[in-house]
N, C-alpha and C positions, 0 to 999 in steps of 0.2 A: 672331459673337455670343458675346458671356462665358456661361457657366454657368448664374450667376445669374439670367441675363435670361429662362431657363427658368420662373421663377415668378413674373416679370412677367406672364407668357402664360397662367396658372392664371386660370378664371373666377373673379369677385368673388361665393363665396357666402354671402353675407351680406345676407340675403333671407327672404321670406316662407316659400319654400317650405324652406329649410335647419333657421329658426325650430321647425315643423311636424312635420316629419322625425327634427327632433331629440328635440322633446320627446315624441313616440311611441317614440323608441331608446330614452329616457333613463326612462320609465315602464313597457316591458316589461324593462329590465335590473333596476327596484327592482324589481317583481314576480319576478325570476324571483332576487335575491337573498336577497326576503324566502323564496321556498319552499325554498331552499338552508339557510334558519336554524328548516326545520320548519315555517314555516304551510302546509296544506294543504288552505284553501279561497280558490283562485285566481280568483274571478269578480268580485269587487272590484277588479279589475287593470283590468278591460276600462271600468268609468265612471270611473274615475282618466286612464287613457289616452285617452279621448274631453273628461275634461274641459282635461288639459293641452293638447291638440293646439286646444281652444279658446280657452283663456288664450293660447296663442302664435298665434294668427291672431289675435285681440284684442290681442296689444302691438303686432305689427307695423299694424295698421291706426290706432293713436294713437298709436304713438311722433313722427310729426309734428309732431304738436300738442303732445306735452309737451318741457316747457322742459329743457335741456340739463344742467341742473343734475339732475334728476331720470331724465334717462334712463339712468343706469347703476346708479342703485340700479332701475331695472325690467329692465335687464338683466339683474340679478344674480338677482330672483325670475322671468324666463320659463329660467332655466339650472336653479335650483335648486328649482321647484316641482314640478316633474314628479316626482322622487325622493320628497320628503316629502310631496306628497298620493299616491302610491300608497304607501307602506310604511305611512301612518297606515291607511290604507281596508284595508289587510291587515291591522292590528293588530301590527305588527311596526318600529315605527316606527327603532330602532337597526339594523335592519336595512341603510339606507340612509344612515346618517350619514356616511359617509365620503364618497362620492359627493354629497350635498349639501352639505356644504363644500367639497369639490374644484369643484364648479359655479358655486358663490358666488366663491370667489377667480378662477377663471376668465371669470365673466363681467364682473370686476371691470375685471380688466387689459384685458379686449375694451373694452368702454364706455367706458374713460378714453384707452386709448390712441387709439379713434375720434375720441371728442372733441378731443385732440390735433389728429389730419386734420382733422375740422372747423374750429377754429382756424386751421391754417396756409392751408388753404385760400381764408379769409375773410384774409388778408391780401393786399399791392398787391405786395409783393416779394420774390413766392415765384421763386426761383427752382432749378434742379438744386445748386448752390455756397450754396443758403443753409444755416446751422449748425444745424438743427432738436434737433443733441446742446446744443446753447451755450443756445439761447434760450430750452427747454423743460430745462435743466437740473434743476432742484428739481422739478417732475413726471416727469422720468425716473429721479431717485432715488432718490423714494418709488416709484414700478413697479417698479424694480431690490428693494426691500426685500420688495416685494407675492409678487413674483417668486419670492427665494430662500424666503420662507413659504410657498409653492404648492408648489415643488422638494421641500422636507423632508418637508410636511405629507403630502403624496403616497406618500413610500416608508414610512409609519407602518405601513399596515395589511399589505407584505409581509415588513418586520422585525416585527413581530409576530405573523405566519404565519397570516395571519385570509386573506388572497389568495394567490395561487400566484407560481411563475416566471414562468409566462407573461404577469401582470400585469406584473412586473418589467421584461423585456427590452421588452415595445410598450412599456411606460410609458418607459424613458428611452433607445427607440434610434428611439421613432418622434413622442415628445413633448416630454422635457425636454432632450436633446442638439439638434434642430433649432432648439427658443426659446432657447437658450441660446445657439446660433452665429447664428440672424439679430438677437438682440436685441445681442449686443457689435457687430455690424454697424453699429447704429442707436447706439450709444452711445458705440463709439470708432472714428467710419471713417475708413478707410485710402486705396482706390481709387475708391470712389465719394463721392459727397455724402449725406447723413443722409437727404436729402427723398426720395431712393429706400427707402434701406433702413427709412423710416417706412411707406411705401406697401405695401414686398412682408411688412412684418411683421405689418401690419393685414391683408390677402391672406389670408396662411399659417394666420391664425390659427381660422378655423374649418374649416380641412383638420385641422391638431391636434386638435378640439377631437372631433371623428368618432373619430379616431386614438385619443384617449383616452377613448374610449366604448368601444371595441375592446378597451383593455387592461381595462378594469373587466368586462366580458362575458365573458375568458375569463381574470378571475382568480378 
């Protein structure tokens, strides 16, 4: 078994329950940013985090139903609402800004590259050797562009010394070097065929996206 095929074997969490999970991480880290920027009345955190954790059990119970066109701008609001309704409910709404634009371009690349799998999978000759780099060309160009803006926009707030090192080192040895090595996989492969490396990078990608809940909680 090659290496790789180690994260073939990763469960698919890209799910209700990940959904959920997340966005209760992602509204006790605004809360617990906004009281690092001096708000110090923290009870507003707790109906902000009961409302997200329901907005994300409500997208995933209509993402179904809504058309494809639309499900990745609702992607991008169950990633990014959790941050902006708890730092507004604190009163401290700058407080989260970086974290909700990191959620937004994040849930961006999730949703469009998904849609991608959706796609290929709706076709009759999918096979391991089909060019999934050739035929999705121009929508992997604009993700490569999407991409390097998520990359930069991300090391802002510890060149600007607003986050620590420790943001630093999770943010690019445990988020931006891993999408960086599976995404050249998916864009110029070498030993295997694209139709894998589209598969384990849609996978990986909300293993990342925890990871980089992680560097923003102890930067």
């Amino acid at each position: 078994m090659k290496l790789l095929d180690v994260f073939d074997r990763l469960p698919d969490l890209y799910g209700r329950t990940t959904f959920i999970v997340a966005a209760a991480i992602s509204s006790v880290i605004a809360a617990r940013l906004c009281f690092a920027s001096g708000v110090r009345t923290i009870w507003p955190a707790v109906p902000a985090m009961l409302l997200s954790v329901a907005l994300a059990w409500l997208w995933i119970r209509a993402e179904k139903q809504i058309r494809p066109a639309w499900k990745t701008w609702g992607l991008m609001a169950a990633c990014a609402f959790p941050f902006i309704l708890t730092s507004l409910l604190m009163g401290s709404p700058s407080s989260a800004g970086f974290p909700a634009v990191f959620a937004l371009l994040f849930g961006l690349v999730i949703g469009q590259m998904r849609d991608l799998q959706r796609r290929l999978t709706d076709r009759n000759d999918v096979t391991e050797d089909l060019p999934v780099h050739t035929i999705f060309h121009r929508e992997l160009g604009w993700m490569s562009a999407v991409l390097f803006v998520f990359g930069v926009i991300t090391l802002w707030p510890w060149l600007g010394e607003r986050y620590g090192n420790g943001y630093f080192w999770v943010l690019v040895c445990g988020v931006l070097v891993p999408m960086l090595f599976f995404w050249g996989r998916l864009r110029q492969p070498r030993h295997e065929g694209s139709v894998a490396a589209l598969y384990r990078f849609n996978r990986l990608m909300p293993y990342l996206g925890f990871i980089f809940l992680l560097a923003i909680a102890v930067g």
